[in-house]
N, C-alpha and C positions, 0 to 999 in steps of 0.2 A: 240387090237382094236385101230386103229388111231384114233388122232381127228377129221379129215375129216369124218369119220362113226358117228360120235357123235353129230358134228353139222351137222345136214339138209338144205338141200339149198331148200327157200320155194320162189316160182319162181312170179311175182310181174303179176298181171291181167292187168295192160296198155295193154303189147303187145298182149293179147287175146282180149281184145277190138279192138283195131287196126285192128287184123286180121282178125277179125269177120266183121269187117267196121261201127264201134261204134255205135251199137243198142242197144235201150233201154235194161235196165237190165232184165225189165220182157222178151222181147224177147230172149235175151241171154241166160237167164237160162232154158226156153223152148226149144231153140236147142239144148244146152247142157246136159237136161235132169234134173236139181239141182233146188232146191228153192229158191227163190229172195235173201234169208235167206243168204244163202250159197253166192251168188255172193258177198254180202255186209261183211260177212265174210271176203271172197278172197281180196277184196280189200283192206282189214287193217292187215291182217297177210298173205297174198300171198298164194300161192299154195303146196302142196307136191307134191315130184313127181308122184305120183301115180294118184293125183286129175288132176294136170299139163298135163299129157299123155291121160286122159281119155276125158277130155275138148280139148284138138287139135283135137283129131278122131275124137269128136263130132261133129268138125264144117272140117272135111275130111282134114285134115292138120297133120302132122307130127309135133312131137312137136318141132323140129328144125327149122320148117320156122315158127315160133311163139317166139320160145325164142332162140337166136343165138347162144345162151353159152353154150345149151342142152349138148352138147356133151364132156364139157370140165367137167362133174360130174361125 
């Protein structure tokens, strides 16, 4: 097992805001489906990628036009 498999890349919520075109968080998490909880969450420990994927679809985005780096994990 690498290190790369051991440390997770937890992907930072700006660029979802951004992309989303910086709406209230209660809005946010209503398109996204998650509780306000969770947004404020993401904000201080980032995303997984699993959370990260699931939040671009939400708002019909690929998660590479949201975080540039997607592809380089």
């Amino acid at each position: 097992m690498s290190l790369q498999t051991l440390t997770r890349v937890r992907w930072p919520l700006a660029p979802l805001l951004v992309a989303a075109g910086h709406p209230p968080i209660t809005v946010l998490a209503a398109r996204i489906g998650v509780a306000t909880r969770t947004i404020s969450r993401w904000r201080h420990s980032g995303l997984a990628d699993d959370q990260a994927d699931r939040a671009a679809i939400a708002l019909g985005l690929h998660p590479l036009n949201v975080w540039s780096d997607w592809h380089q994990v």
